[in-house]
Biopython code that builds the backbone (N, CA, C, O; Angstrom):
import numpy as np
from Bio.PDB.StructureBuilder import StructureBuilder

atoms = [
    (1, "UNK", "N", (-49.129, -81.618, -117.907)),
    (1, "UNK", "CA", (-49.238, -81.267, -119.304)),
    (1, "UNK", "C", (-50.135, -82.283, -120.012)),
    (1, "UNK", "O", (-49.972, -83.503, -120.014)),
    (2, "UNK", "N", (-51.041, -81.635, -120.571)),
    (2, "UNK", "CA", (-51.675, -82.805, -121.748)),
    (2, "UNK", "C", (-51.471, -83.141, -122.982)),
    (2, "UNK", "O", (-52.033, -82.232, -123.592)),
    (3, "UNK", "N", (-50.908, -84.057, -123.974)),
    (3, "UNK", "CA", (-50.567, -84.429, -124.242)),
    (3, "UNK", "C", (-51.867, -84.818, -125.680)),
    (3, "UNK", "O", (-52.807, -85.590, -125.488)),
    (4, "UNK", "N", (-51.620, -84.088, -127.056)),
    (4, "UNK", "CA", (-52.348, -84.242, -128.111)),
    (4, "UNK", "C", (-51.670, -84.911, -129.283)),
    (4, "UNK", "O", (-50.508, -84.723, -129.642)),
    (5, "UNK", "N", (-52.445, -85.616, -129.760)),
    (5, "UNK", "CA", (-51.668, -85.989, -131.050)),
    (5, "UNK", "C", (-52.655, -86.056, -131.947)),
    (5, "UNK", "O", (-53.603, -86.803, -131.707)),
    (6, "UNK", "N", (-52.618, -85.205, -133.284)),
    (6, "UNK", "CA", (-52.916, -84.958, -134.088)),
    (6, "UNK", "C", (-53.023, -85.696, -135.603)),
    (6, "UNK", "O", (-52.061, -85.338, -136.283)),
    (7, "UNK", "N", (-53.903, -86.611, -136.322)),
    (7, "UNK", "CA", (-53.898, -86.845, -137.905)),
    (7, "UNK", "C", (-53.073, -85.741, -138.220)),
    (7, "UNK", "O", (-52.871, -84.834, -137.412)),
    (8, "UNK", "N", (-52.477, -85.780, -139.615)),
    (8, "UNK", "CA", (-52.092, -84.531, -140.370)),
    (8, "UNK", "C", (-53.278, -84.256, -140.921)),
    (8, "UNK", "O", (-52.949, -83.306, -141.631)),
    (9, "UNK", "N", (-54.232, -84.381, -141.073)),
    (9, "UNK", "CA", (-55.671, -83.791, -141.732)),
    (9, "UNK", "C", (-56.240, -83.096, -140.803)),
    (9, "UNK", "O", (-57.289, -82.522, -141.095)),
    (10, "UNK", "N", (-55.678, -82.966, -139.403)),
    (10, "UNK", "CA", (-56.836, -82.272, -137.952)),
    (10, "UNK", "C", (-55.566, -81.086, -137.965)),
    (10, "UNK", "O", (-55.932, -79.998, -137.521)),
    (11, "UNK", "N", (-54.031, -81.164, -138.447)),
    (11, "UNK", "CA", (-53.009, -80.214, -138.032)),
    (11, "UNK", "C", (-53.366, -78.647, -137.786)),
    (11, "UNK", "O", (-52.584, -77.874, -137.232)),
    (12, "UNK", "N", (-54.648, -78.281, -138.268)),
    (12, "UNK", "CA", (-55.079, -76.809, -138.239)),
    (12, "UNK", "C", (-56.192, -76.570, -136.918)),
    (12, "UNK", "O", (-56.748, -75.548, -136.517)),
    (13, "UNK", "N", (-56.243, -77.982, -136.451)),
    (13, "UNK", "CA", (-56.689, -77.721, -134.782)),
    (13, "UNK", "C", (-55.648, -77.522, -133.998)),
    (13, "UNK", "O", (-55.859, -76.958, -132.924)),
    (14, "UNK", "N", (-55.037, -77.706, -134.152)),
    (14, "UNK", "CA", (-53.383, -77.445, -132.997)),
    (14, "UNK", "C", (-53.814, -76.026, -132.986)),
    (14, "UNK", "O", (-53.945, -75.687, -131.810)),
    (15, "UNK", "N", (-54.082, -75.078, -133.777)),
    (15, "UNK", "CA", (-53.842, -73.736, -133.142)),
    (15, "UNK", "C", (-54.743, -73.598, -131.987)),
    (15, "UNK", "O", (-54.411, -73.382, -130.821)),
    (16, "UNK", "N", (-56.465, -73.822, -132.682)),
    (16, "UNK", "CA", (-57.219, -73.745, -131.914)),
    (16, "UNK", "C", (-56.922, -74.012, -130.352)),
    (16, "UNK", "O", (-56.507, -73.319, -129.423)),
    (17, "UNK", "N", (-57.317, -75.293, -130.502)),
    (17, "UNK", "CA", (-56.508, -76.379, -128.964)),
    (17, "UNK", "C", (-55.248, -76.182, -127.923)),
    (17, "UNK", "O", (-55.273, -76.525, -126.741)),
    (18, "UNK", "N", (-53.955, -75.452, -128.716)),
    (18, "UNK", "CA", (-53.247, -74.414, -127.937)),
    (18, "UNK", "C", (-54.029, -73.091, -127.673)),
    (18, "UNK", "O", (-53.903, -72.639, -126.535)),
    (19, "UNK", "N", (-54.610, -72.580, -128.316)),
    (19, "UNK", "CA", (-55.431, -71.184, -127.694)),
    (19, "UNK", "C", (-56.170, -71.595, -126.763)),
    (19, "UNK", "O", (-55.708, -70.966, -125.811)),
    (20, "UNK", "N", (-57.224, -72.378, -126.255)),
    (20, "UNK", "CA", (-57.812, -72.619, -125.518)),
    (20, "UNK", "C", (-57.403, -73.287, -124.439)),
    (20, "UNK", "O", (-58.141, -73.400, -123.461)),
    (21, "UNK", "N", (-56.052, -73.866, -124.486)),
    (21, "UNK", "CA", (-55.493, -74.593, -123.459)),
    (21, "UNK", "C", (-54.332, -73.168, -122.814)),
    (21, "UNK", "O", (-53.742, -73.210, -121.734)),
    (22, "UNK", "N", (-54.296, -72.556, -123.352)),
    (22, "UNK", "CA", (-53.218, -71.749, -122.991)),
    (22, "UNK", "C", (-54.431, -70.437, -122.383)),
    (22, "UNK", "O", (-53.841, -69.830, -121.489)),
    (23, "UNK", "N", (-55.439, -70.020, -122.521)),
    (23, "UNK", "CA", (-56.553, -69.483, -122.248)),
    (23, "UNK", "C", (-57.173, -69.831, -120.869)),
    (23, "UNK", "O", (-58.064, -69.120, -120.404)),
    (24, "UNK", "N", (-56.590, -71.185, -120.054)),
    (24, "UNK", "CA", (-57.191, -71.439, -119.463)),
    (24, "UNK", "C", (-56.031, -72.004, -118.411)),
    (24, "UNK", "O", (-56.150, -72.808, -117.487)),
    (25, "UNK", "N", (-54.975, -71.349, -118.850)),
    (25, "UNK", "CA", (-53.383, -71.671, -117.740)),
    (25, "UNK", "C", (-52.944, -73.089, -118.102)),
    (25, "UNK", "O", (-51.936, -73.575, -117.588)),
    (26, "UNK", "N", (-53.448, -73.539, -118.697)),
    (26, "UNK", "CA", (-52.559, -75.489, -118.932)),
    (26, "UNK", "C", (-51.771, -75.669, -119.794)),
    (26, "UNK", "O", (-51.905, -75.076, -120.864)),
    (27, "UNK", "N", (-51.102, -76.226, -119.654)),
    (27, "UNK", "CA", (-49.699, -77.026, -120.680)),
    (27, "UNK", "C", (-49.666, -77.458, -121.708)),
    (27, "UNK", "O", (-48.549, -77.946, -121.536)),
    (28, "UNK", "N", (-50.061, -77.929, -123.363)),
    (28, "UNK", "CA", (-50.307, -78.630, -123.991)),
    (28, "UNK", "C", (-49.034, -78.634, -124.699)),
    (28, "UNK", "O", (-48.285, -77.696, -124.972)),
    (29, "UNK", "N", (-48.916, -80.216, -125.005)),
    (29, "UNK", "CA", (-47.740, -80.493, -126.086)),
    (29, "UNK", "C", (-48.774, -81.572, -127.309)),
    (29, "UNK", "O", (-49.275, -82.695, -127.247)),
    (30, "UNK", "N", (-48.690, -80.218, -128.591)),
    (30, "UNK", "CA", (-49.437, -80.618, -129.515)),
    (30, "UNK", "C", (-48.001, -81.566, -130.678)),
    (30, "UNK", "O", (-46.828, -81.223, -130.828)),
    (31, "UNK", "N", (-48.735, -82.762, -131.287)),
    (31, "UNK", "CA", (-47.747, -83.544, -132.156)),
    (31, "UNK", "C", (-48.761, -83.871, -133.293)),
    (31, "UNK", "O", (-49.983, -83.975, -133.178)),
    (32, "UNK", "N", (-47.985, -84.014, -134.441)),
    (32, "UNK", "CA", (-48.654, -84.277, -135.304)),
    (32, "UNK", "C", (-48.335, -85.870, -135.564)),
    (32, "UNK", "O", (-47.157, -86.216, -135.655)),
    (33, "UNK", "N", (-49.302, -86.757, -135.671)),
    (33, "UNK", "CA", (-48.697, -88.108, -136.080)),
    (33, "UNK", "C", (-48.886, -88.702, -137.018)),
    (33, "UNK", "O", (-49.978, -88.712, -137.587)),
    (34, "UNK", "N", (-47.732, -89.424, -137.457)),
    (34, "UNK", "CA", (-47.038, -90.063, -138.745)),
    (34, "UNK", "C", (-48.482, -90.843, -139.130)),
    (34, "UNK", "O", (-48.882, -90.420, -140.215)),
    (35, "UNK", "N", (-49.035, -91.469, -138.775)),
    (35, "UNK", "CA", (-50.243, -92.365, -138.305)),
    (35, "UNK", "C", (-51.818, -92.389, -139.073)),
    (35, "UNK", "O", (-52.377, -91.360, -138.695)),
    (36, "UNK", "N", (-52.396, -92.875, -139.655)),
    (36, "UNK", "CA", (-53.451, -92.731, -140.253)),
    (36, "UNK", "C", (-54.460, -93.485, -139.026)),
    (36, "UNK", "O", (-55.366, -94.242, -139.372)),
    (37, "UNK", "N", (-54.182, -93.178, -137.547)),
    (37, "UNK", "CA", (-55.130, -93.891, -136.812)),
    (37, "UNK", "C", (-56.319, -93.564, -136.333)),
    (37, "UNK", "O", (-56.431, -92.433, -136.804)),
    (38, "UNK", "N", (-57.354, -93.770, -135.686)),
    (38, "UNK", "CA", (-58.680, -93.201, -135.534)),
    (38, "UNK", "C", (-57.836, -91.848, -134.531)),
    (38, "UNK", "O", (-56.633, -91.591, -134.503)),
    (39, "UNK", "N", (-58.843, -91.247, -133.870)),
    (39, "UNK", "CA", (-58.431, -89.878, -132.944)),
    (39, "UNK", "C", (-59.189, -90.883, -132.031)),
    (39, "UNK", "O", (-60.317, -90.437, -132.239)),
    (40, "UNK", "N", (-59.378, -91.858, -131.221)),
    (40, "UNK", "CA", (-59.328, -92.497, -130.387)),
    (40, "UNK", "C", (-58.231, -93.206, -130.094)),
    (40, "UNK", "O", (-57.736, -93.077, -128.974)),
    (41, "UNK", "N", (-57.733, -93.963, -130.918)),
    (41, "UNK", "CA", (-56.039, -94.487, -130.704)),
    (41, "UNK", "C", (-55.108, -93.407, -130.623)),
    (41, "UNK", "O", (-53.962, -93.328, -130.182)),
    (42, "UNK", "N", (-55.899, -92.584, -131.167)),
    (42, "UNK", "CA", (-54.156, -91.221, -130.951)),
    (42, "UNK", "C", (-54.716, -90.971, -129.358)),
    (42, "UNK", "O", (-53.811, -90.401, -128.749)),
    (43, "UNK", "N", (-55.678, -91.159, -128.636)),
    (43, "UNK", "CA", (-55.742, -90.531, -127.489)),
    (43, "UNK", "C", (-55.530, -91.284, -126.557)),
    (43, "UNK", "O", (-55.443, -90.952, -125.375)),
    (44, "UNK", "N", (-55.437, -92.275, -126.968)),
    (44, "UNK", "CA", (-54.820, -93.436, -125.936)),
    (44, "UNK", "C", (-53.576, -93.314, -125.744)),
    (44, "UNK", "O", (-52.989, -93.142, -124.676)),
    (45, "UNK", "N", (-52.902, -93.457, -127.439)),
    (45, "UNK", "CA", (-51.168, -92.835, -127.278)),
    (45, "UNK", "C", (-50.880, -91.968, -126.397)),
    (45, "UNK", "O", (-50.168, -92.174, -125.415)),
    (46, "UNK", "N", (-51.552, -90.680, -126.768)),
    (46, "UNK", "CA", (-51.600, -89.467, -125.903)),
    (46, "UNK", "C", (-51.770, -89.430, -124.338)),
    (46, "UNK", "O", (-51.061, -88.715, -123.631)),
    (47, "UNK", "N", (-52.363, -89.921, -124.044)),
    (47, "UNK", "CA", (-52.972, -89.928, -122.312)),
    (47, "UNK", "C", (-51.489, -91.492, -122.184)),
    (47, "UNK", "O", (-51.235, -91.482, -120.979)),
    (48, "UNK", "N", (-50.790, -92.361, -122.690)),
    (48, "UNK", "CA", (-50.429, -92.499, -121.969)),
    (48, "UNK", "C", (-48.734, -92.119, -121.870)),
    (48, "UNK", "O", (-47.959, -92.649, -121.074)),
    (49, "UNK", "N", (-48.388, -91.103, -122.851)),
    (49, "UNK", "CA", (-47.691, -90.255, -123.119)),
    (49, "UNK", "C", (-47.705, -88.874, -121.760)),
    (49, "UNK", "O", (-46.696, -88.421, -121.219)),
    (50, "UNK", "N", (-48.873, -88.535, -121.537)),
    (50, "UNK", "CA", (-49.301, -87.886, -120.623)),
    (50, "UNK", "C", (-48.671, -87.915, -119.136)),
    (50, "UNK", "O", (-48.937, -88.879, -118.418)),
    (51, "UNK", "N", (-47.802, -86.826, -118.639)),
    (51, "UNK", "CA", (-48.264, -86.901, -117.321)),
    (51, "UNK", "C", (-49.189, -86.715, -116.004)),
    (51, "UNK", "O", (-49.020, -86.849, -114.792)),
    (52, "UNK", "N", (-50.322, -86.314, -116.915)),
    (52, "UNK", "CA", (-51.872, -85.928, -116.290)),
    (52, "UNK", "C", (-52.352, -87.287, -116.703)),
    (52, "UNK", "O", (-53.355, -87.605, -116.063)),
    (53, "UNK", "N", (-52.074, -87.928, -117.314)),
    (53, "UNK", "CA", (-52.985, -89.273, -117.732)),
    (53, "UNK", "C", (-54.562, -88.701, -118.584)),
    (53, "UNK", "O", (-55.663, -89.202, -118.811)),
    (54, "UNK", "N", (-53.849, -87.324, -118.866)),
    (54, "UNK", "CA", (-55.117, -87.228, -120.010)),
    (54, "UNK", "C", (-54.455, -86.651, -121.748)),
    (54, "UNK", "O", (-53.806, -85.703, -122.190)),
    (55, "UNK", "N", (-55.025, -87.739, -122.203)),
    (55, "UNK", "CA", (-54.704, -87.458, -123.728)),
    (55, "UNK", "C", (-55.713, -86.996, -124.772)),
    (55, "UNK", "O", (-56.801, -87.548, -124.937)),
    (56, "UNK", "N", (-55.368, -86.165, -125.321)),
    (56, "UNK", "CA", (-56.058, -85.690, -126.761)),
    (56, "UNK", "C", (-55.848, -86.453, -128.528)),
    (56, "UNK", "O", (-54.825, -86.677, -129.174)),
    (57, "UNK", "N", (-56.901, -86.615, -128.760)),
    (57, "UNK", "CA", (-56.514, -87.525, -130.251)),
    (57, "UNK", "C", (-57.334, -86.757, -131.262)),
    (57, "UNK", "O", (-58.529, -86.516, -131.091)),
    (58, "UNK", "N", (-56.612, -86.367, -132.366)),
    (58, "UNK", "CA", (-57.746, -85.813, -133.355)),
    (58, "UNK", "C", (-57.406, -86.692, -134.903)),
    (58, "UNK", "O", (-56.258, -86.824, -135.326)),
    (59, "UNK", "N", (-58.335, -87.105, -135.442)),
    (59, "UNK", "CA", (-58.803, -87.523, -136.575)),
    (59, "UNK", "C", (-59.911, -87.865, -137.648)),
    (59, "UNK", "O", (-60.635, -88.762, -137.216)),
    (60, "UNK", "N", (-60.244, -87.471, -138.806)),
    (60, "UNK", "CA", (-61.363, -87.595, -139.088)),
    (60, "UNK", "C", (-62.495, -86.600, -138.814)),
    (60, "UNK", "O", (-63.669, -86.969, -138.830)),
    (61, "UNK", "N", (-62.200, -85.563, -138.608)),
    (61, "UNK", "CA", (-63.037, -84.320, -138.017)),
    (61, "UNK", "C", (-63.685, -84.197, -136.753)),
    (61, "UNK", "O", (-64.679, -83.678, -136.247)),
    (62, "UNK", "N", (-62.522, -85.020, -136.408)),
    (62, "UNK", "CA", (-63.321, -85.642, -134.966)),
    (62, "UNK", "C", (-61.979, -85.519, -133.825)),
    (62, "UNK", "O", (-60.930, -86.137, -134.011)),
    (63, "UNK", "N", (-62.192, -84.690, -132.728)),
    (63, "UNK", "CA", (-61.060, -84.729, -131.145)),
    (63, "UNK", "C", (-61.631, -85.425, -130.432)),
    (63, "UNK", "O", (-62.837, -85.203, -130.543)),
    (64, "UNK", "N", (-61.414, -86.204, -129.706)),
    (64, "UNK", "CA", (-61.806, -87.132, -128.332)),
    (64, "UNK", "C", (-60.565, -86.948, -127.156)),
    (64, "UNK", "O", (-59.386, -86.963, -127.509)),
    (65, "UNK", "N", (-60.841, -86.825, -126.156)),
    (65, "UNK", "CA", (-60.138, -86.738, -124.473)),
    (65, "UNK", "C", (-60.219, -88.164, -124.129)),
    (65, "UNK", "O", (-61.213, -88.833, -124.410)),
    (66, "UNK", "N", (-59.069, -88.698, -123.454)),
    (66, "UNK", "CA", (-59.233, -90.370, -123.306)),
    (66, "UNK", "C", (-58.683, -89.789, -121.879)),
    (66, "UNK", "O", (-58.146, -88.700, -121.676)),
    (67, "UNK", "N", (-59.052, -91.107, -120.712)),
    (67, "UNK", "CA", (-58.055, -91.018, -119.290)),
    (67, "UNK", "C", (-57.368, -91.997, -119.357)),
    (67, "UNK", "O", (-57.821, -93.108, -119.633)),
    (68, "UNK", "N", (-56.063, -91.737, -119.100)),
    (68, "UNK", "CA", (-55.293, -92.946, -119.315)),
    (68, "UNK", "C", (-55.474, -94.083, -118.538)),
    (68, "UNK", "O", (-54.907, -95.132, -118.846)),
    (69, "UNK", "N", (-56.621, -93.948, -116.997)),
    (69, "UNK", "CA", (-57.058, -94.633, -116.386)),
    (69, "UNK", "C", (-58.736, -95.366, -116.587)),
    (69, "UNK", "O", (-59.307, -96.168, -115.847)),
    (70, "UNK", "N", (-59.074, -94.913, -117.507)),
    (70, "UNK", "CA", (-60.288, -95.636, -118.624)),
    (70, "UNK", "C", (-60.042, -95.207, -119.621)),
    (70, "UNK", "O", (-60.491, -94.129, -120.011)),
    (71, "UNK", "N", (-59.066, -96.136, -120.454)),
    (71, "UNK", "CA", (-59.097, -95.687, -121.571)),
    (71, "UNK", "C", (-59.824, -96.408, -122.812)),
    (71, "UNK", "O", (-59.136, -96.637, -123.807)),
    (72, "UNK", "N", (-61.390, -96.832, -122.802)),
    (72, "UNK", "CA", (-61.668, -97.544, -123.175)),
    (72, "UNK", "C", (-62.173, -97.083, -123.975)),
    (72, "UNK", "O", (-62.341, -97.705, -125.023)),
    (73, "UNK", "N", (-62.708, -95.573, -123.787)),
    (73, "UNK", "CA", (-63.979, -95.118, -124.222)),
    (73, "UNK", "C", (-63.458, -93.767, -124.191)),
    (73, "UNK", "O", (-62.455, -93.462, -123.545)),
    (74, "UNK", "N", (-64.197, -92.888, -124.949)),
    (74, "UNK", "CA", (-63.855, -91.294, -124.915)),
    (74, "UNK", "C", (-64.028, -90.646, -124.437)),
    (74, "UNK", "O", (-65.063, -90.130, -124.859)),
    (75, "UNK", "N", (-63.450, -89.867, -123.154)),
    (75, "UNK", "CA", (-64.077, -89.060, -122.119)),
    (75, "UNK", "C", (-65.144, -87.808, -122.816)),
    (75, "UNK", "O", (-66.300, -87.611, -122.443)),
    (76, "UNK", "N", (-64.659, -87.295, -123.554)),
    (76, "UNK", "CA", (-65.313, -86.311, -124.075)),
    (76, "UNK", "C", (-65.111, -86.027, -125.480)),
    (76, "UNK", "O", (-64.090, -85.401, -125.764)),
    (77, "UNK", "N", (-65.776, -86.318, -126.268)),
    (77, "UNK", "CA", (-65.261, -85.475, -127.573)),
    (77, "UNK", "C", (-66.299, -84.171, -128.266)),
    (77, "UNK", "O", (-67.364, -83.698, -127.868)),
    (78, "UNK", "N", (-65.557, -83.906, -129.307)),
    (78, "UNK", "CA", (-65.987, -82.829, -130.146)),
    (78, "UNK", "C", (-65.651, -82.533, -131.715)),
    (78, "UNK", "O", (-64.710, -83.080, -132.291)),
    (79, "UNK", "N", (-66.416, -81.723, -132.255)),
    (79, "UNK", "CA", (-65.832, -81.617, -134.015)),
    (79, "UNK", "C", (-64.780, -81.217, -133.492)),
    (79, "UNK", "O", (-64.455, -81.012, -132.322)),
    (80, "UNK", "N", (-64.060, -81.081, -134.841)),
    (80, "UNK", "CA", (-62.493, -80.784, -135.041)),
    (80, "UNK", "C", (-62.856, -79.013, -134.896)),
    (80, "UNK", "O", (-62.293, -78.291, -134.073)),
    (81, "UNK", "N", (-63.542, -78.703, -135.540)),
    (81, "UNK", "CA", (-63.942, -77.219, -135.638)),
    (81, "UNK", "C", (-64.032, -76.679, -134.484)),
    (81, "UNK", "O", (-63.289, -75.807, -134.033)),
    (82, "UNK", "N", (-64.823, -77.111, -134.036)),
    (82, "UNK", "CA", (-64.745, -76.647, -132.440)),
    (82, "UNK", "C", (-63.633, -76.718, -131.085)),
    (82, "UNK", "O", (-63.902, -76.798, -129.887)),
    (83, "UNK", "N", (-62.090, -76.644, -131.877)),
    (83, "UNK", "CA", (-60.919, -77.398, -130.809)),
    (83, "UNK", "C", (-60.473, -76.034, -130.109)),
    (83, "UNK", "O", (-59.394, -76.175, -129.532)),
    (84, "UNK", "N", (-61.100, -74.542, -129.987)),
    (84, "UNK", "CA", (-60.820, -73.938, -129.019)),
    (84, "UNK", "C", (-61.375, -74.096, -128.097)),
    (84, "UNK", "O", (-60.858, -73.700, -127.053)),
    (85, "UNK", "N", (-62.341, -74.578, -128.070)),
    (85, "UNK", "CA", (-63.747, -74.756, -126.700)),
    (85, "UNK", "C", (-62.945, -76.041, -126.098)),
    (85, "UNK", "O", (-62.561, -76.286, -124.954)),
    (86, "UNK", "N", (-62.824, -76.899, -127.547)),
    (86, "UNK", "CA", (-62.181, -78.379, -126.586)),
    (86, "UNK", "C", (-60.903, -78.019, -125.959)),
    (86, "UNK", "O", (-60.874, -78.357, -124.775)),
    (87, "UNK", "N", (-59.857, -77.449, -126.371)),
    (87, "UNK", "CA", (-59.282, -76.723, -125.447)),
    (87, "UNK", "C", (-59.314, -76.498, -124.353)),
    (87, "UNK", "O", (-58.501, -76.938, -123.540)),
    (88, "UNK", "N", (-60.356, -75.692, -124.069)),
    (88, "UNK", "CA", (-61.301, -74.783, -122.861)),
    (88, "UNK", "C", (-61.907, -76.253, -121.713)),
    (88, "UNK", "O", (-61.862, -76.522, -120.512)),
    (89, "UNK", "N", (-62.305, -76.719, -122.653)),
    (89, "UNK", "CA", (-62.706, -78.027, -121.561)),
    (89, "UNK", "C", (-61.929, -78.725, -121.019)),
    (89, "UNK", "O", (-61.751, -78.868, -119.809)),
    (90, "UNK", "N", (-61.201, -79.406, -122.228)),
    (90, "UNK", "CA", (-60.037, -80.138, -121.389)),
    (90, "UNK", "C", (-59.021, -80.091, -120.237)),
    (90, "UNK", "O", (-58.663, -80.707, -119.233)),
    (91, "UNK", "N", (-58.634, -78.417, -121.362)),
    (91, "UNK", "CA", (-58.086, -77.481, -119.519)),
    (91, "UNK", "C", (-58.789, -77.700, -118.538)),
    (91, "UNK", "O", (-58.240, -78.252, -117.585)),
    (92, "UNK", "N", (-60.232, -77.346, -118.437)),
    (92, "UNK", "CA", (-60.745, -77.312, -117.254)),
    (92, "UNK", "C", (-61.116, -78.924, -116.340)),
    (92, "UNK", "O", (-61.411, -78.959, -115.146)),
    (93, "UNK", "N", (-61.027, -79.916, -117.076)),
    (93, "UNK", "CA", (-60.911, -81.083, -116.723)),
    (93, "UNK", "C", (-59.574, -81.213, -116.102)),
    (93, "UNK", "O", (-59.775, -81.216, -114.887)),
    (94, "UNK", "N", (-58.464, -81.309, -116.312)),
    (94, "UNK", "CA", (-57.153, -81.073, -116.389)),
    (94, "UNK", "C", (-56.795, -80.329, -114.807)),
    (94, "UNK", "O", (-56.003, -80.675, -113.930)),
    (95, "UNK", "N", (-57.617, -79.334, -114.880)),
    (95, "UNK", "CA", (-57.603, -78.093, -113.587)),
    (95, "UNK", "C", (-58.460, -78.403, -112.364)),
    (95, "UNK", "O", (-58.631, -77.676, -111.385)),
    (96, "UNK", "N", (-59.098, -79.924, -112.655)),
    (96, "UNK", "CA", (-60.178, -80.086, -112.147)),
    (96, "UNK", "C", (-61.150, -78.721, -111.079)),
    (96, "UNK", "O", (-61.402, -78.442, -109.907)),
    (97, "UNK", "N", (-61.476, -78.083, -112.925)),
    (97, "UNK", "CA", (-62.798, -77.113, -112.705)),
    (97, "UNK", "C", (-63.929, -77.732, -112.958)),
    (97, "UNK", "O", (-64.044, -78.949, -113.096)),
    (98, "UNK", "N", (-64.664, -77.050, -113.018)),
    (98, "UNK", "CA", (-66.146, -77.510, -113.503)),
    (98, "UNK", "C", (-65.760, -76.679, -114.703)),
    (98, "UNK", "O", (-65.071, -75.672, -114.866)),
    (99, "UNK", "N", (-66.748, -77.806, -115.798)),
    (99, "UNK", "CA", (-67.013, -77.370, -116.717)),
    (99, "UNK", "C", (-68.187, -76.125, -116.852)),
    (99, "UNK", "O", (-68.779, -75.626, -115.895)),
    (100, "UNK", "N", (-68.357, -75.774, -118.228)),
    (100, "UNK", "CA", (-69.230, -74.521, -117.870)),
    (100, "UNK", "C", (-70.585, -75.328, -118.523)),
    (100, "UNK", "O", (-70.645, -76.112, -119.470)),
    (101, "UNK", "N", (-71.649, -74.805, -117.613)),
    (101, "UNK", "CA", (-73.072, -75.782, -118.314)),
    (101, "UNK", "C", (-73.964, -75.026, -119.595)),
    (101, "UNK", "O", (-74.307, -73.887, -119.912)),
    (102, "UNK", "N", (-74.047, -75.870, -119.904)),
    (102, "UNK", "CA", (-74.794, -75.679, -121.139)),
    (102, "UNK", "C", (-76.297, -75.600, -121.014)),
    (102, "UNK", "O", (-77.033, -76.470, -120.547)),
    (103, "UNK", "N", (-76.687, -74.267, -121.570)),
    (103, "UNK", "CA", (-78.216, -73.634, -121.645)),
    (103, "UNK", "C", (-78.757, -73.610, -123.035)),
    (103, "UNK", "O", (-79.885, -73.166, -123.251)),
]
sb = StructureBuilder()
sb.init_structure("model")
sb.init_model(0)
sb.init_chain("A")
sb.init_seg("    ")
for serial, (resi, resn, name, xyz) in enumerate(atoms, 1):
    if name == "N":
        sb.init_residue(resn, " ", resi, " ")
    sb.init_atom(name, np.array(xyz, "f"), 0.0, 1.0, " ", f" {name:<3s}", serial, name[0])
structure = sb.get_structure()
């Protein structure tokens, strides 16, 4: 399961981010947090909250994917707007698929 935690200002990506994670067979447990922290510290929380060791952080109009095994840096991020695709990716990271390439 991957493991998101949400600003209350990103709370209207949770739908997205469950549609796309659930779109793509994976688990997500979306939280909203008490927290005014970047969506990089929520993804650190997250991934190590995680039993995939991958966490989701959204804040600031901004989602980032952390590994709880580099969590130094942001595996992947994206606008907030765009959290069904991030969804879609993460699952597929998660599923270890390939992502889909970009033309």
């Amino acid at each position: 399961m991957i493991v998101a935690l949400l600003a209350p200002a990103e709370a209207a990506a949770a739908r997205g981010l469950a549609a796309g994670c659930e779109e793509e067979g994976v688990p997500l447990d979306v939280r909203v947090a008490d927290t005014g922290s970047s969506a990089l510290a929520l993804a650190r929380s997250a991934a190590r909250e995680s039993a995939l060791g991958l966490g989701a952080g959204g804040a600031d109009g901004r989602l980032v994917l952390v590994l709880a095994a580099a969590p130094g840096r942001a595996y992947l991020e994206a606008p907030a707007r765009d959290a069904r695709a991030f969804g879609h990716a993460i699952s597929r990271i998660a599923a270890r698929r390939p992502l889909p390439s970009r033309t």
